[in-house]
C-alpha positions as CSV (number, residue, x, y, z in Angstrom):
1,X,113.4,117.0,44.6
2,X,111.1,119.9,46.4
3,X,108.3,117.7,45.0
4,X,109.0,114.5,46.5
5,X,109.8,116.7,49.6
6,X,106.5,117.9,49.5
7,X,104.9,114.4,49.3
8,X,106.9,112.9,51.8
9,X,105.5,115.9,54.6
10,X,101.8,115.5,53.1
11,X,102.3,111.8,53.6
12,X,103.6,112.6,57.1
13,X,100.6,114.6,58.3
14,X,98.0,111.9,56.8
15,X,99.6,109.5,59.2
16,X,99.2,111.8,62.4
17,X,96.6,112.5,61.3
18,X,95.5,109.0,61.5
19,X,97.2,108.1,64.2
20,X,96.9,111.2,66.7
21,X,93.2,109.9,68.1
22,X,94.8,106.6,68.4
23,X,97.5,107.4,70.6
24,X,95.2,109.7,72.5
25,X,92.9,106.5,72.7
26,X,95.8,104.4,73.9
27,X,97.2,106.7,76.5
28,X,96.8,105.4,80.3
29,X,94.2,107.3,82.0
30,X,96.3,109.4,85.3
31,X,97.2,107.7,88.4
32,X,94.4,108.4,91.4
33,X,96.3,109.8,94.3
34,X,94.7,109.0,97.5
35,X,96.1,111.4,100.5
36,X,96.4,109.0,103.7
37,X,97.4,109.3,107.2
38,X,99.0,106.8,109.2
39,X,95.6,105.6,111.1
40,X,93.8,106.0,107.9
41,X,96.2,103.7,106.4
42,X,95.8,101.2,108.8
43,X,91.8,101.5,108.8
44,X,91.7,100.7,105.3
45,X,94.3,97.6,105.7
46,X,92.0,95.6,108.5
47,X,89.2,96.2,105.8
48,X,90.7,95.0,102.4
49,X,94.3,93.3,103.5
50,X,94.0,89.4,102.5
51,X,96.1,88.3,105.3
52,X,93.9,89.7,107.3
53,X,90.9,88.1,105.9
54,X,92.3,85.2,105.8
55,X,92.6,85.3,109.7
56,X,89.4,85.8,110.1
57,X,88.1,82.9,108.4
58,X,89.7,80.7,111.0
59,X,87.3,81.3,113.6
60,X,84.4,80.5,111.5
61,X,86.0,77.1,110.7
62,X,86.2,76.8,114.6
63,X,82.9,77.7,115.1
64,X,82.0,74.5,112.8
65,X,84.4,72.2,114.2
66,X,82.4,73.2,117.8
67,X,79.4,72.6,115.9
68,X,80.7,69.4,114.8
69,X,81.6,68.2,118.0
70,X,77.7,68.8,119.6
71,X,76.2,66.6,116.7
72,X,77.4,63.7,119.0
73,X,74.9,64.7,121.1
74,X,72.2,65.1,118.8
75,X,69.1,62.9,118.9
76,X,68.7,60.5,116.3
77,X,64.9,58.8,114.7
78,X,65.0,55.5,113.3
79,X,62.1,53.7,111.8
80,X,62.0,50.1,109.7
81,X,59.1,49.0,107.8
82,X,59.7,45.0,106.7
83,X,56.8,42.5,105.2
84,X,58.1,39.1,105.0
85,X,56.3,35.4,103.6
86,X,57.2,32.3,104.0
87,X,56.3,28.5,103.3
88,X,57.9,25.4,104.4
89,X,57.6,22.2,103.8
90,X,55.6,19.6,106.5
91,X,58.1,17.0,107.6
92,X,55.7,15.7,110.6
93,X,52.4,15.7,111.5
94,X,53.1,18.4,114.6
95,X,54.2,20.3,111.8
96,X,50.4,22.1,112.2
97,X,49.0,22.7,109.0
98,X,47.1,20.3,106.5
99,X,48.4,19.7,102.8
100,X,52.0,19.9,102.7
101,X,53.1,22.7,103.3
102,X,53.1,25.7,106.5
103,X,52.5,29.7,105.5
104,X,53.7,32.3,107.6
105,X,53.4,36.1,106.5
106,X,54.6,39.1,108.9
107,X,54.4,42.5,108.1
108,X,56.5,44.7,110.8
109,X,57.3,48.5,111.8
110,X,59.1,50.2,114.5
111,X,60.1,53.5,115.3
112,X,62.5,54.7,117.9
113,X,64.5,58.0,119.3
114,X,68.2,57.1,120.6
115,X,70.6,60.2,121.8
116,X,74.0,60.2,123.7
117,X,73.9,62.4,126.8
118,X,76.4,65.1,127.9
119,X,77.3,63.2,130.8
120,X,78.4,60.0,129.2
121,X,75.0,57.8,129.8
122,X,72.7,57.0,126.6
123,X,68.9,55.8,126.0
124,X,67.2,54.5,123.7
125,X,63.2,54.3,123.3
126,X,61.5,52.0,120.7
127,X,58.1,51.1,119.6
128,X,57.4,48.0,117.7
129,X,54.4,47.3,116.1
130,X,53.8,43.5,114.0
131,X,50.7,42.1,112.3
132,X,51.4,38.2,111.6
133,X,49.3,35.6,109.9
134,X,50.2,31.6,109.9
135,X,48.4,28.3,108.6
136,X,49.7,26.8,111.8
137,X,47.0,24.5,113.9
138,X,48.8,25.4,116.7
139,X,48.5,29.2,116.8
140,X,45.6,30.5,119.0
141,X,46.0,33.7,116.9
142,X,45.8,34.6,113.0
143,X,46.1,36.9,112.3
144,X,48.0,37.9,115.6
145,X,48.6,41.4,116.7
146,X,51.5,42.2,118.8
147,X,53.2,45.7,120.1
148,X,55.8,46.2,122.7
149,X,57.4,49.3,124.0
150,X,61.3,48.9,125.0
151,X,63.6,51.5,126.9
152,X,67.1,51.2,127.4
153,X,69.6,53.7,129.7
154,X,73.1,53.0,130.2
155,X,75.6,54.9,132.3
156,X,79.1,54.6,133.1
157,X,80.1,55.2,137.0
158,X,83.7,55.3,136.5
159,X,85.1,55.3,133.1
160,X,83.5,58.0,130.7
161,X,80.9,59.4,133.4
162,X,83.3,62.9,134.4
163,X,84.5,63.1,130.6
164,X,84.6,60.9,127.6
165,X,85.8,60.8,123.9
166,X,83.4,63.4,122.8
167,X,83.4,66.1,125.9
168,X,87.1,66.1,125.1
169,X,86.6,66.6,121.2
170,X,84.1,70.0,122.0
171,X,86.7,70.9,124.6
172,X,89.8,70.8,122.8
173,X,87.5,72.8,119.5
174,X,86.4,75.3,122.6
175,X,90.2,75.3,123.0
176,X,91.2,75.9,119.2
177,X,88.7,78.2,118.6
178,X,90.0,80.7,121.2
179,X,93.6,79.9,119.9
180,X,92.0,81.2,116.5
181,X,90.8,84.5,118.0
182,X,94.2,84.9,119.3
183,X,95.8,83.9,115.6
184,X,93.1,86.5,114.3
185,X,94.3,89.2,117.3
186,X,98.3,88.3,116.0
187,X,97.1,88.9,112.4
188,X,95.6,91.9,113.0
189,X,98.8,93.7,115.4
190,X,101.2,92.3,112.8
191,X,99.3,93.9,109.9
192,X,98.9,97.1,111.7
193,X,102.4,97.4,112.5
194,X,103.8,96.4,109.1
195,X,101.0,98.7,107.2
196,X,103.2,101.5,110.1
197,X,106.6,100.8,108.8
198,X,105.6,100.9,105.2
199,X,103.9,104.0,105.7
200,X,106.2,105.6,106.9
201,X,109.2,103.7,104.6
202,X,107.4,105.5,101.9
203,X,107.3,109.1,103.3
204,X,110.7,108.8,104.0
205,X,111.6,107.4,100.5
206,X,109.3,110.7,99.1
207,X,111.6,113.6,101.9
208,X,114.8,111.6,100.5
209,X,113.9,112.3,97.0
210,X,113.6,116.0,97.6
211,X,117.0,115.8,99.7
212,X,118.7,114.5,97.0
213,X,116.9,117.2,94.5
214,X,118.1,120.0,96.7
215,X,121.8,118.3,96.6
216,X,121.3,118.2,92.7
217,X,120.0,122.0,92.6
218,X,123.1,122.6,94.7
219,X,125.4,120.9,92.0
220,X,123.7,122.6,89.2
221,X,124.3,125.5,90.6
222,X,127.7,125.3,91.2
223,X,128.1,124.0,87.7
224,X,126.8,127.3,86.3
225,X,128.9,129.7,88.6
226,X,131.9,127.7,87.4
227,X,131.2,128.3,83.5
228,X,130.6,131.8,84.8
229,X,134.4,131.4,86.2
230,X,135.4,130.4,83.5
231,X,134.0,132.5,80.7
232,X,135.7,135.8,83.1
233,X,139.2,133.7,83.2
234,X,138.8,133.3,87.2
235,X,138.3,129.3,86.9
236,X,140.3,127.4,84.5
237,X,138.6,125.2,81.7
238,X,139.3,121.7,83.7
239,X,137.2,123.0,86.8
240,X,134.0,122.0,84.9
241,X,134.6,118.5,84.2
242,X,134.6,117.8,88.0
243,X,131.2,120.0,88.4
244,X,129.3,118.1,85.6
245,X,130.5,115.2,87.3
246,X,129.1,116.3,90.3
247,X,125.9,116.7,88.4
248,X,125.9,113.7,86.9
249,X,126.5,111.6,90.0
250,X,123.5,113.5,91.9
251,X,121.0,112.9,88.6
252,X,122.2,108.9,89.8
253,X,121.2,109.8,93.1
254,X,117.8,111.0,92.2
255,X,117.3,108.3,89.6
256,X,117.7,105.8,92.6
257,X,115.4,107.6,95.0
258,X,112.9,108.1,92.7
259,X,112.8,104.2,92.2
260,X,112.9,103.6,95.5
261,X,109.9,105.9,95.9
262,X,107.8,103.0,93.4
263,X,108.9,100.2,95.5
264,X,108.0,101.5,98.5
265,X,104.1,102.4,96.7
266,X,104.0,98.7,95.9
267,X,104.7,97.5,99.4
268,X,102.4,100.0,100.9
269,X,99.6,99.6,98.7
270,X,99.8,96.0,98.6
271,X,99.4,95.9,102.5
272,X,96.6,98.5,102.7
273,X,94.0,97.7,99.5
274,X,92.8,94.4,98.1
275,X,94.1,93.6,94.7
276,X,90.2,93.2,93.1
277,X,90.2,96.8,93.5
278,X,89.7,98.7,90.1
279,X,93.0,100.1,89.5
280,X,95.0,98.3,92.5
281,X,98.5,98.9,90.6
282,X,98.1,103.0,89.3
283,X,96.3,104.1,92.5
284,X,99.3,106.3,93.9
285,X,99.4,107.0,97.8
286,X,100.8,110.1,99.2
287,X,101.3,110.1,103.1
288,X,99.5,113.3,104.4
289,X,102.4,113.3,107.7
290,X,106.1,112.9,107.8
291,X,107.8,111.0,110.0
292,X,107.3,113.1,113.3
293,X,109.9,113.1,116.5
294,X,108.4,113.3,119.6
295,X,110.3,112.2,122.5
296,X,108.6,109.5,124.7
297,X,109.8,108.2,128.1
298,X,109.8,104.3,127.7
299,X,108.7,102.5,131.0
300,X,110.3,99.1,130.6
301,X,108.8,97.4,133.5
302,X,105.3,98.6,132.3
303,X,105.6,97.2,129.2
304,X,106.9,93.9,130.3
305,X,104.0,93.5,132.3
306,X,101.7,94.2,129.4
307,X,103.8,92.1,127.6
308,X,103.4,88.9,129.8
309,X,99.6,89.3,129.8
310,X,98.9,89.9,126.1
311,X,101.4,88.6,124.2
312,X,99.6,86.0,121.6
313,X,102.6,84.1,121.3
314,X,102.0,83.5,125.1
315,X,98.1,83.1,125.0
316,X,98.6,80.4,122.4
317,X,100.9,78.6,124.3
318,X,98.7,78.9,127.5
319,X,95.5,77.5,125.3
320,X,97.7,74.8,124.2
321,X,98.1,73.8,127.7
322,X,94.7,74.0,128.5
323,X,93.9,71.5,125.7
324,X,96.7,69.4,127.0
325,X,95.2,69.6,130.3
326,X,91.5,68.0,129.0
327,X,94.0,65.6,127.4
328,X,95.3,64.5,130.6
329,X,92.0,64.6,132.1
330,X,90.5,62.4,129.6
331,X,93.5,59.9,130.0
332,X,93.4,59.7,133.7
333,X,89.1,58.7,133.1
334,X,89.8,56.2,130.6
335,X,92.8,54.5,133.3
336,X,89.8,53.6,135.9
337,X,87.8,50.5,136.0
338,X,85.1,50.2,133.2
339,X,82.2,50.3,135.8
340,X,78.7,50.2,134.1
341,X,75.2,50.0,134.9
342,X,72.2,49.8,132.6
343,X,68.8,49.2,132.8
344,X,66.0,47.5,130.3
345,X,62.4,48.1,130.6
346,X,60.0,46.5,128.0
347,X,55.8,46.5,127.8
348,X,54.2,43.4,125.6
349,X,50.7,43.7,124.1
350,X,49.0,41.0,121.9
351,X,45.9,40.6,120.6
352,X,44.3,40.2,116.9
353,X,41.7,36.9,116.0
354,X,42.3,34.5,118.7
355,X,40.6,30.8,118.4
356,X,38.4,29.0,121.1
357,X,39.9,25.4,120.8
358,X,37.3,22.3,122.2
359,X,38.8,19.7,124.2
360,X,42.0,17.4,122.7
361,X,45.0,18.2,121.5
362,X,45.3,20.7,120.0
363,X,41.5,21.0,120.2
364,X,39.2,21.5,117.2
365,X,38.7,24.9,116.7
366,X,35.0,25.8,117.6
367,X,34.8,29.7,118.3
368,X,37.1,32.8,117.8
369,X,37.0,36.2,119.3
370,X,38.5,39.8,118.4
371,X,41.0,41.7,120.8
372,X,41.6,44.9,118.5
373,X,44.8,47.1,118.0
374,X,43.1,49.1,121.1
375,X,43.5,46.3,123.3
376,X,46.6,45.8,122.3
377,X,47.7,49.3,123.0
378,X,46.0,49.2,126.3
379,X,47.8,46.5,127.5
380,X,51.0,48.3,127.1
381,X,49.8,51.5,128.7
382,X,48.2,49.6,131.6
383,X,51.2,48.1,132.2
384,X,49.6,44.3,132.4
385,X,53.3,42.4,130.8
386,X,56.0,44.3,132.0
387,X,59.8,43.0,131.6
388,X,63.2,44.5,133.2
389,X,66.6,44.1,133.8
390,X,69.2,46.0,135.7
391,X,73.0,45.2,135.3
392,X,75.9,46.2,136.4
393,X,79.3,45.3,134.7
394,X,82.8,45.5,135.7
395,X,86.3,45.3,133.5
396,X,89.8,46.4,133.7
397,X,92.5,45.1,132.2
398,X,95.5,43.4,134.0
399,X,98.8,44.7,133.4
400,X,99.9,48.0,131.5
401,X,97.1,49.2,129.5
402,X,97.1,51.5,126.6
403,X,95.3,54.4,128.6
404,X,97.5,54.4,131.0
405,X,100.5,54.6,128.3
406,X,98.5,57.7,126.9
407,X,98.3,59.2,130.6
408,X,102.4,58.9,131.1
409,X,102.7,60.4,127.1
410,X,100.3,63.5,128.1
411,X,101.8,64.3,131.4
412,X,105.1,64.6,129.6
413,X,103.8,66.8,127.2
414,X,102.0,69.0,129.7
415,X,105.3,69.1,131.7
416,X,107.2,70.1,128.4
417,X,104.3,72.7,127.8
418,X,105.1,74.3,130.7
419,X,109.0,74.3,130.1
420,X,107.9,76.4,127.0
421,X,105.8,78.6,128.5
422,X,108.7,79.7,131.0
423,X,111.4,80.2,128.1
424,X,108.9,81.8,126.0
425,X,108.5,84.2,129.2
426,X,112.1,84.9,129.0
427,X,112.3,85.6,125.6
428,X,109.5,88.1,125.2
429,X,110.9,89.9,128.4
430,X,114.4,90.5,126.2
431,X,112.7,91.0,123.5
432,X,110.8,94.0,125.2
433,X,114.0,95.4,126.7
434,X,115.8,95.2,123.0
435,X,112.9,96.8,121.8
436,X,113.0,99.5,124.4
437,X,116.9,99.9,124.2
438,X,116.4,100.6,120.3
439,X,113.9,103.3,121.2
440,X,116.2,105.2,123.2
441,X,118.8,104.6,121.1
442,X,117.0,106.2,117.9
443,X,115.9,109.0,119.9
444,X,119.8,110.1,121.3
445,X,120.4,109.4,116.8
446,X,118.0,112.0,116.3
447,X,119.7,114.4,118.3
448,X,122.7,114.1,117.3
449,X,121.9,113.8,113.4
450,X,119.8,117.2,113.9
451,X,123.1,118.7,115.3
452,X,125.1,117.4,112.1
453,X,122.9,118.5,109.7
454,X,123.1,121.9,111.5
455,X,126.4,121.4,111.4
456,X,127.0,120.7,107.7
457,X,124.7,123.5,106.7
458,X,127.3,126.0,108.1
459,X,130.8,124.4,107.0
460,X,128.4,124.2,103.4
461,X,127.9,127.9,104.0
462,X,131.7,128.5,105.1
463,X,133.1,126.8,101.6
464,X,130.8,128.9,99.7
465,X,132.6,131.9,101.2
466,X,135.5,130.7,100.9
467,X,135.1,129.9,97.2
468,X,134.0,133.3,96.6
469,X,136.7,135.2,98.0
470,X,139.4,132.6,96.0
471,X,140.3,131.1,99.6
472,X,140.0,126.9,98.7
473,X,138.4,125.0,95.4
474,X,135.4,124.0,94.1
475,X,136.1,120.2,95.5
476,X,135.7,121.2,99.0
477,X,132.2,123.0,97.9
478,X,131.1,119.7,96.5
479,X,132.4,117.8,99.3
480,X,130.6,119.7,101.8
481,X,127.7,119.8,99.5
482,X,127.3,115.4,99.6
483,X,128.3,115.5,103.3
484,X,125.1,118.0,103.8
485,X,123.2,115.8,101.7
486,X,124.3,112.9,103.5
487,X,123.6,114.8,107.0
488,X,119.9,115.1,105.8
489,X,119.4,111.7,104.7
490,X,121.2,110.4,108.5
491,X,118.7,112.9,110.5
492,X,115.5,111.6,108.3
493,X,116.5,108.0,108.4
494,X,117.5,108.5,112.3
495,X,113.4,110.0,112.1
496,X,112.3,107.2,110.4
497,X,113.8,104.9,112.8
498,X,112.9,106.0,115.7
499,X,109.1,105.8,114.3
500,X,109.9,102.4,113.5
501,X,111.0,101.5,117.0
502,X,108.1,102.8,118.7
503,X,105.9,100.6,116.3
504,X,107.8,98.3,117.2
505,X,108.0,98.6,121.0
506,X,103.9,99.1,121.0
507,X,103.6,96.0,118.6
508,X,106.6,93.5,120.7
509,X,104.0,93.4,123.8
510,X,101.1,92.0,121.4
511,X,102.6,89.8,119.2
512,X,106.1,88.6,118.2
513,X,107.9,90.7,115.6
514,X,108.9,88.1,112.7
């Protein structure tokens, strides 16, 4: 039997042997503690917070919608090459050609610039160039050279010339892009002040831990000068069930806080560092401040002013109504009269091989002379065949007409817009005063929670006496003892919010509190 005993512990220390450098291997690296103040805190949460980020992509989109928007105004080249051949058939003797059949070959190009203008008129400007060559009697030229130079403007007097389709697309992006730096402002407050609340949520959650330690220290305590009662006959026996229950319910206690300690580390880290961040979930934070108390005087009237001027809530309604506004705008334009002028300009140049033709019809052929591309283009910059035409046209429709359908719908929403804006008004202005009511309020809490603890402390103090010199019971000790514990908890989470509530106040006059 000592034998096998002896195997058994040699097989033993093989094993932890064998195993010791793996668990040493396997065991987690310690938590980092990063020390943090409040403003650090938030610092480091408009850097790495995705909601953030994800705010600030907005504007960028805008900034390509705008972008978007201008390309109507962009400039656009054309050019067309074409070559084209053709016979046909002679059906009559003016057909022109001999043998039976008529061959026509053309090879073209042109090249032109076109572009919308920001004040609703357009042009276009176009060069055409053709080479053509026929079997035609007819022709006086073959191959024939021919060039023209064409230029078109257009412009609305009425309809479209103040603002148009376009003009209201880049307005209303203008519009949504400064609605996204007030979404990005919103983001940014809100953010700030919840990074504020959790910060502080968590220092609170650490100073409740240690009040509920010092209640457990107190229990403990008690426990053991009761077994010291009891061992001298002073106490009987039954007086220590009720102090290890004591202990027992406090261990509970600081179970819970201590738990409530990790889910206020998750909520706080989660707001302040990006999740990519090597060891997101083990970094621990520790708040370098408690939750201080310093009295403040609110000035309501103050803050309702700053309130109606910066509240984002408010701006984006106001941008809203500015976009309505080019809305209307745009609707009342495209109710007038379609009144439109243009004007068409064209140059002509031909040349190439041109035939001398005797008398008759068509006259035998019986010299030919050259007029080169040069002559062609200097016909066109002399200005020899000129061509225009100016017109002006007039439309509107008789009876109701959708534009005017789309005036009446945007007027009402403007009008509603405006309706909103005024109740929105009203609400951020209680919302101030609530806000500023629950500041005082947690400030008078503070006061009178210090004045309990104090308080509490003493009738603790009293019951201790009394104990001592036989005068009341341990029950009343450990009463006193959870209402002392209770009394610190109250004048912390009075602390706490009071910190809240000024967050809160500074944060209601920038953005709404969700």
């Amino acid at each position: 039997m000592p034998h096998r005993f002896a195997r058994v512990t040699s097989l033993l220390t093989i094993a932890l042997m064998i195993t010791g450098p793996l668990a040493a291997q396997s065991t987690p690296p310690p938590p980092q503690v990063l020390r943090l103040t409040v403003d650090e805190a938030v610092r480091t949460a408009l850097e790495s917070n995705l909601g953030v980020q994800v705010a600030r992509i907005d504007p960028l989109i805008q900034d390509l919608s705008i972008a978007l928007a201008r390309t109507a105004w962009s400039p656009t080249f054309n050019s067309t090459l074409q070559t084209t051949s053709a016979d046909t058939p002679n059906n009559s003797f003016l057909s022109g050609a001999l043998g039976t059949k008529t061959s026509d070959a053309r090879f073209s190009t042109n090249a032109g610039v076109s572009q919308l203008l920001p004040w609703g008129g357009d042009y276009s400007v176009g060069w055409d160039g053709i080479r053509s060559t026929t079997t035609n009697l007819f022709s006086n030229f073959s191959p024939q050279l021919r060039s023209s130079l064409s230029l078109n403007y257009r412009q609305p007097l009425l309809r479209g010339f103040s603002i148009d389709a376009n003009r209201q697309q880049l307005l209303v992006s203008r519009k949504n892009r400064e609605i996204a730096d007030v979404t990005l402002r919103q983001a940014v407050t809100l953010t700030s002040r919840a990074v504020r609340n959790a910060y502080w949520d968590l220092a609170y959650a650490i100073a409740s831990l240690d009040v509920q330690r010092q209640s457990l220290a107190l229990a403990q305590t008690s426990l053991q000068n009761t077994r010291a009662r009891i061992e001298i006959g002073t106490t009987p026996p039954i007086d220590v069930v009720e102090a290890e229950a004591e202990v027992a319910t406090r261990e509970e206690a600081v179970i819970i806080a201590a738990a409530q300690i990790e889910t206020a580390q998750d909520t706080l880290r989660a707001l302040v560092y990006n999740p990519s961040t090597p060891g997101f979930w083990t970094t621990r934070i520790q708040p370098a401040e408690l939750p201080p108390f310093q009295a403040s005087p609110v000035d309501v009237d103050a803050a309702t002013r700053t309130a109606l001027e910066r509240r984002t809530d408010l701006a984006q309604t106001r941008k809203n109504l500015e976009a309505t506004d080019v809305n209307l705008r745009f609707f009342r334009n495209q109710a007038l009269p379609d009144v439109t002028a243009s004007f068409d300009y064209g140059l002509t140049g031909l040349g190439g091989t041109q035939f001398v033709r005797g008398e008759g019809f068509p006259g035998p052929i019986i010299g030919q002379s050259q007029r080169g591309f040069g002559s062609v283009l200097r016909d066109l910059f002399a200005n020899d065949f000129p061509s225009w035409t100016a017109t002006l046209n007039v439309s509107y429709p008789i009876g109701s007409s959708q534009p005017e359908a789309n005036l009446a719908r945007a007027r009402l929403q403007y009008t509603q817009g405006q309706t909103q804006l005024r109740n929105q008004e009203l609400q951020v202005v209680t919302q101030v005063r609530e806000a500023a009511r629950q500041v005082q309020t947690n400030q008078k809490r503070v006061d009178t929670t210090r004045t309990s603890r104090q308080l509490a402390e003493r009738r603790l103090d009293a019951e201790e006496r009394k104990l001592t010199a036989g005068t009341t019971t341990s029950f009343f000790v450990f009463q006193a003892q959870r209402d002392l514990a209770q009394a610190r908890n109250n004048e912390l989470r009075s602390i706490l919010d009071y910190n809240r509530s000024i967050v809160d106040f500074e944060s209601v006059q920038e953005a709404p509190l969700r």
